[in-house]
N, C-alpha and C positions, 0 to 999 in steps of 0.2 A: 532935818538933815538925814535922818536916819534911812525915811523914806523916800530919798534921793538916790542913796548908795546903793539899797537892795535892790533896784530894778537896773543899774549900771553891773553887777556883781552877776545879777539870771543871765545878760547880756554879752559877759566876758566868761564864762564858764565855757561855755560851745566852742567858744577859741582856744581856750585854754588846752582845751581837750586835742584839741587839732594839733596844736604846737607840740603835742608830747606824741603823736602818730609815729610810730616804729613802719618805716616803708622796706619794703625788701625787693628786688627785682634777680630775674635769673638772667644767670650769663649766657648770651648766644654765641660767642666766641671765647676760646681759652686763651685769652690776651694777658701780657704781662701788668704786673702791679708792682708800680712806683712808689717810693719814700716822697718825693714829690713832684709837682704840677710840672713842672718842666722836663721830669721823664731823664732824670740826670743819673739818678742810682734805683737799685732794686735788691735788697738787703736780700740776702738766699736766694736771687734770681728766680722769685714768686710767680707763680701765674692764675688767670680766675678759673676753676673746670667746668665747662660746659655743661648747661644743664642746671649747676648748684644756684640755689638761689642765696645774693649777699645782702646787707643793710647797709640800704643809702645814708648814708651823714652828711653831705651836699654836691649839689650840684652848680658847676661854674666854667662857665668859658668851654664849652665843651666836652668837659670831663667829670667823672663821677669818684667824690673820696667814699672808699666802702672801707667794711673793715673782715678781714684775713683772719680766722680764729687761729691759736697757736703759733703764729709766730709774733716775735720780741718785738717788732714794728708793725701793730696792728691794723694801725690807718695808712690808705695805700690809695695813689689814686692812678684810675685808667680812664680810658678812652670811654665817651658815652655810649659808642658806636658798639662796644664789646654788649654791651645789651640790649640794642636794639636788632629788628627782624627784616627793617629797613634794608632798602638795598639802594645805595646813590643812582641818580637817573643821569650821573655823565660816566657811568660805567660804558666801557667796553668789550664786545668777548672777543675771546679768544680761541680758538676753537684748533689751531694746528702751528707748527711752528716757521717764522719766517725764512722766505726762501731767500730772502737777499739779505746779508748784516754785515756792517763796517765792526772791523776788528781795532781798536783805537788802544797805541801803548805806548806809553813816556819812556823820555829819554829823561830820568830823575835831576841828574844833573844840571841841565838847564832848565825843566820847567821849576826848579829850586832855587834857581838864581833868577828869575822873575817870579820867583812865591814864598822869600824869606822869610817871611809872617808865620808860613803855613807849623803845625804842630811838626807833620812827618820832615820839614825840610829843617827846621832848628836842631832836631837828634839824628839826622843824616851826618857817619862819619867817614872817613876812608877806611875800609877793607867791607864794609854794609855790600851785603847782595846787589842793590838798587844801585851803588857807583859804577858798575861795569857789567850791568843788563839793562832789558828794557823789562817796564813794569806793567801790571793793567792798569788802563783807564777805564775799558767798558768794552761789552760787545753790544753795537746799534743795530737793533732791526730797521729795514730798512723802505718804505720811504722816509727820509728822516723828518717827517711827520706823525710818525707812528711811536705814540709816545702815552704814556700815562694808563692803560688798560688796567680795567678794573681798580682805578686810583679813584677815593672820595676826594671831592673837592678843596677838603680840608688838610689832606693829607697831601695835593699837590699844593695847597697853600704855604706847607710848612716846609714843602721840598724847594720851591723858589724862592723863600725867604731866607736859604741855606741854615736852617731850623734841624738839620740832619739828623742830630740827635736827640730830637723828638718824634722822628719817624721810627714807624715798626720794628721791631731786633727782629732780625730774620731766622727764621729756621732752617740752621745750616749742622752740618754734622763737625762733631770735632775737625778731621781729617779736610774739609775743605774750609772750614775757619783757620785752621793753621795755618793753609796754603794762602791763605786770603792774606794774611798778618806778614806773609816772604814777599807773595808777590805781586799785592797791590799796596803801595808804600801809603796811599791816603786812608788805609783802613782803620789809621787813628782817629782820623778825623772826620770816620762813618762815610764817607764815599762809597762803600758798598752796597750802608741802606737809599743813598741818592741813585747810583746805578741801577739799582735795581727796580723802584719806584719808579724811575723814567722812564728807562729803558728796559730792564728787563722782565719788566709783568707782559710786555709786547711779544717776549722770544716764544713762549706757547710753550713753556714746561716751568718746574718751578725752580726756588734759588739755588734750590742744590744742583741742580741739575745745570739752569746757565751760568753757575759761579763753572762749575766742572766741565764745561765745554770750553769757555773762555780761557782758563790755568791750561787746559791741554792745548790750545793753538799756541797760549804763550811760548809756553814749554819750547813748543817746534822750532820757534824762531828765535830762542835764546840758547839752542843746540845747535843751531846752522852758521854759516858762512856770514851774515848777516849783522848776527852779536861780534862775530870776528874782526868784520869791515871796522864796525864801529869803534870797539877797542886801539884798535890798531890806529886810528885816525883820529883819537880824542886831541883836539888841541889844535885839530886842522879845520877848513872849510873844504868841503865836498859839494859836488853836483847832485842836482836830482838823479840825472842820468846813470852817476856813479852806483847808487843807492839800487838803481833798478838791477842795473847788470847784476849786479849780487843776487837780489831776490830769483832774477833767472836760473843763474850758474845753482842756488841752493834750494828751488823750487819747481824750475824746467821754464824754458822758453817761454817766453810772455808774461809771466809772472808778475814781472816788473809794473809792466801797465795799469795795472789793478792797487796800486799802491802811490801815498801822497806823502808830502809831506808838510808838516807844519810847522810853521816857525815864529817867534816872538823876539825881537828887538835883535837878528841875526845870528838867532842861534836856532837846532832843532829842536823842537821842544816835546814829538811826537811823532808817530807814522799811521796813518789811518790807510787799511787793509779791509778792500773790500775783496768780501767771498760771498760762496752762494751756499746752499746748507746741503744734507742729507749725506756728511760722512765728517768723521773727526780728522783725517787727512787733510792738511793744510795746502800741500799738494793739489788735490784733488776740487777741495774747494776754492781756489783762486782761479782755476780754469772756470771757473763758472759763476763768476763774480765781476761786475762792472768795470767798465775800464772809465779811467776821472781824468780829469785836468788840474795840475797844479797849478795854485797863485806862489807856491814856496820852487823858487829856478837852484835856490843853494844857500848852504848852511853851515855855522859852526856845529861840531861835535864837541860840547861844554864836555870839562871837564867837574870833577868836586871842586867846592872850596868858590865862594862870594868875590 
């Protein structure tokens, strides 16, 4: 028996040995690091620093648990892609930013009464910002084909499986995360890192940048004549037509043409505002932005409340 065991013993030692290998690999990106796989929480809002090299503890499903010296939840797991050199082959560049982009903003009210499930429409109450303005939805570069630039395939996996909050935290500065949390009411529900993943890796600068261009046109059009109409008319149906004259009277002649509307089960649910770029004047870019055709002829202005 004896000399049965010892040559099974020469034989698992080599493994043995293997199974105890300490691996380390360096971060190529300074990506965040998760409590866990599903990228739900990040205890001290941890990140890996580029360059450092960490120790792998496993690898699964695309991501890597390493472990964080010094803080209280040492195991942490990110993205595999944070240390690879790889660069995805359905990447796009990007190289300047678009000259044509549809400006798209809810009308909260309604698209809440066809989205009562949603996190941001169950804590919508009366006197909330979002009851009597319009919100972002997004700014579209625009063929609206033009989508996904510089997105891994994995990452637009997670975006159409409405996996949101497994996509990237974006690097935004306090001051336009605030504004992010007024004025886009789905930014409970990560709609910012969807927007931006789609749409906004297309615009040809970065989040900060198309978050702060898109808050500024809003801006425009919840100071004008516009947010006015709408108030004043919550509880009526309206024309397209109606809609437009406004945009003229508070944006100059023709304005109107360059704006749509959309609607869901006869109410307005949206306004999509095409412009053309190269000035933060809303003014100025509607002159130079596509004229559309509506399938929406007229609409309730929803008020709060199911």
């Amino acid at each position: 028996m004896k000399k049965i065991i010892l040559p099974l013993i020469m034989l698992l030692l080599p493994l043995m040995a293997m199974s105890k290998e300490i691996v380390y690999q360096e971060a190529k990106e300074s990506c965040f690091a998760y409590n866990n796989m599903k990228h739900t929480k990040n205890s001290n809002n941890v990140r890996l620093k580029k360059g450092q090299k960490y120790r792998v503890i496993e690898h699964r499903k695309g991501q890597i648990l390493t472990i964080i010296k010094g803080e209280k939840i040492t195991q942490r797991w990110v993205d595999e892609n944070c240390f690879s050199d790889k660069k995805s082959k359905d990447k796009k560049s990007v190289n300047k930013k678009a000259k044509q982009n549809l400006l798209a903003i809810s009308w909260q009210n309604a698209f809440c009464q066809n989205h009562q499930y949603k996190k941001e429409c169950r804590a919508m109450k009366h006197g909330d910002f979002a009851t009597t303005a319009f919100v972002l939805h997004g700014l579209w570069p625009q063929p609206r084909n033009n989508l996904y630039c510089n997105v891994s395939k994995k990452e637009i996996g997670m975006d159409k499986n409405k996996q949101w909050n497994r996509l990237p935290k974006l690097d935004l500065s306090k001051e336009i995360r605030d504004e992010l949390k007024k004025y886009m009411s789905g930014y409970s529900s990560n709609l910012h890192r969807h927007e931006w993943i789609k749409h906004g890796t297309c615009y040809g600068t970065n989040a900060n940048e198309y978050y702060k261009d898109a808050i500024e046109l809003l801006k425009q059009i919840n100071n004008s004549k516009v947010r006015e109409f709408f108030i004043k008319n919550m509880g009526r149906i309206v024309k397209q037509k109606d809609v437009r004259e406004v945009f003229d009277k508070a944006f100059g002649k023709g304005a109107g043409e360059h704006v749509n509307l959309v609607c869901q089960k006869g109410l307005i649910t949206e306004l999509w505002i095409y412009i053309g770029s190269g000035s933060s004047n809303l003014r100025e870019l509607l002159k130079k932005g596509g004229k559309v055709k509506s399938r929406c002829y007229k609409g309730k202005i929803d008020e709060i409340g199911f």
